[in-house]
N, C-alpha and C positions, 0 to 999 in steps of 0.2 A: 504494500500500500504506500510506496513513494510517489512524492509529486518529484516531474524530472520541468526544468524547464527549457522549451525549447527557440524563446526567443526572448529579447530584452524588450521588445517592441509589444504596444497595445493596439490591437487588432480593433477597428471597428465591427466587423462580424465576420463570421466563421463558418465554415460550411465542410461536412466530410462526405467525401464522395470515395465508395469503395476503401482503399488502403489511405486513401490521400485526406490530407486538409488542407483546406483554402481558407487565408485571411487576407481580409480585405483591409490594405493600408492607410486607406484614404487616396489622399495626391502622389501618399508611394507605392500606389497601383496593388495588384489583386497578385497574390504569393501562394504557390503551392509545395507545401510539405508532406516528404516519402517516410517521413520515421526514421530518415539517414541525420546522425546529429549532425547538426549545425548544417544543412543541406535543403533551403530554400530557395527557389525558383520564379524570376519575377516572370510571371504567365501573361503579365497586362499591365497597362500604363491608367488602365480605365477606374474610376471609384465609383461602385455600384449600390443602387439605393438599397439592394435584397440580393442576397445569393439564398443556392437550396442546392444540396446533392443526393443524389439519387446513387443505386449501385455502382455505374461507370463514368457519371456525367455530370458534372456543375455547369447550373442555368445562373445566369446573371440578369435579373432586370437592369440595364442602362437607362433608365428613364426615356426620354425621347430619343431615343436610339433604340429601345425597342429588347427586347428578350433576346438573350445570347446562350448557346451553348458550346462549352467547352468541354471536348473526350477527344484522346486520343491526342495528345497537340495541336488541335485543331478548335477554330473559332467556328460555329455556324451562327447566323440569325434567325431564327425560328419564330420573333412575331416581332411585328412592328407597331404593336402598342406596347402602353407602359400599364403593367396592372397594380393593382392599388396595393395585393399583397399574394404571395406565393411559397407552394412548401410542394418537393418531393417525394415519389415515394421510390419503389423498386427499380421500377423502368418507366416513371413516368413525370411532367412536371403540374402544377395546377396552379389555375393563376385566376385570383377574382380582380372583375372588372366592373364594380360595381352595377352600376343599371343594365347593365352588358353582359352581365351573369358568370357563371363559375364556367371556368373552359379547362381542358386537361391536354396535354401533349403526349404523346406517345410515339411521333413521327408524322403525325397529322392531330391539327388542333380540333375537336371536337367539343362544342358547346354541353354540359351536364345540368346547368339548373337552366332556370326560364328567367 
């Protein structure tokens, strides 16, 4: 039951996807950690309003830039709105748009509430 610590720096938020964590630095961009000490990865320049990780994949809302997903070293853009709030699950992202209703990604966004 040790705490280890693995950075000197305070993370706006944090996100674990699969083996990996992700902190978000603010203006010193979005950082992914493998459990290798002292072996942080700056993955982005970008400061995100929300991250959320799923098994293999952290989603970033960018605000007006729109929902990003990162897996595999790889950026994709998967929507181009900004949702109001978002949480992952296994293989999937979900993102409420308020009047706009609950939407889920899974590789295609499909609309779940009314």
């Amino acid at each position: 039951n040790n705490w280890t610590k693995i950075t000197p720096a305070n993370p706006e938020t944090m996100a674990a996807a699969g083996t990996d964590l992700y902190g978000d630095f603010g203006a010193n961009g979005i950082w992914k950690y493998n459990g290798t000490p002292n072996n942080w990865i700056k993955i982005s320049l970008a400061n995100p309003e929300a991250m959320a990780g799923s098994d293999s994949a952290l989603y970033c809302d960018l605000g007006s830039n729109g929902v990003w997903k990162y897996e595999s070293f790889t950026w994709e853009k998967i929507a181009v709105s900004n949702p109001t709030s978002m949480a992952a699950g296994s293989s999937a992202v979900y993102g409420e748009y308020g009047v706009n209703g609950f939407w889920k990604y899974d590789g295609s966004w499909g609309k779940i509430t009314q």
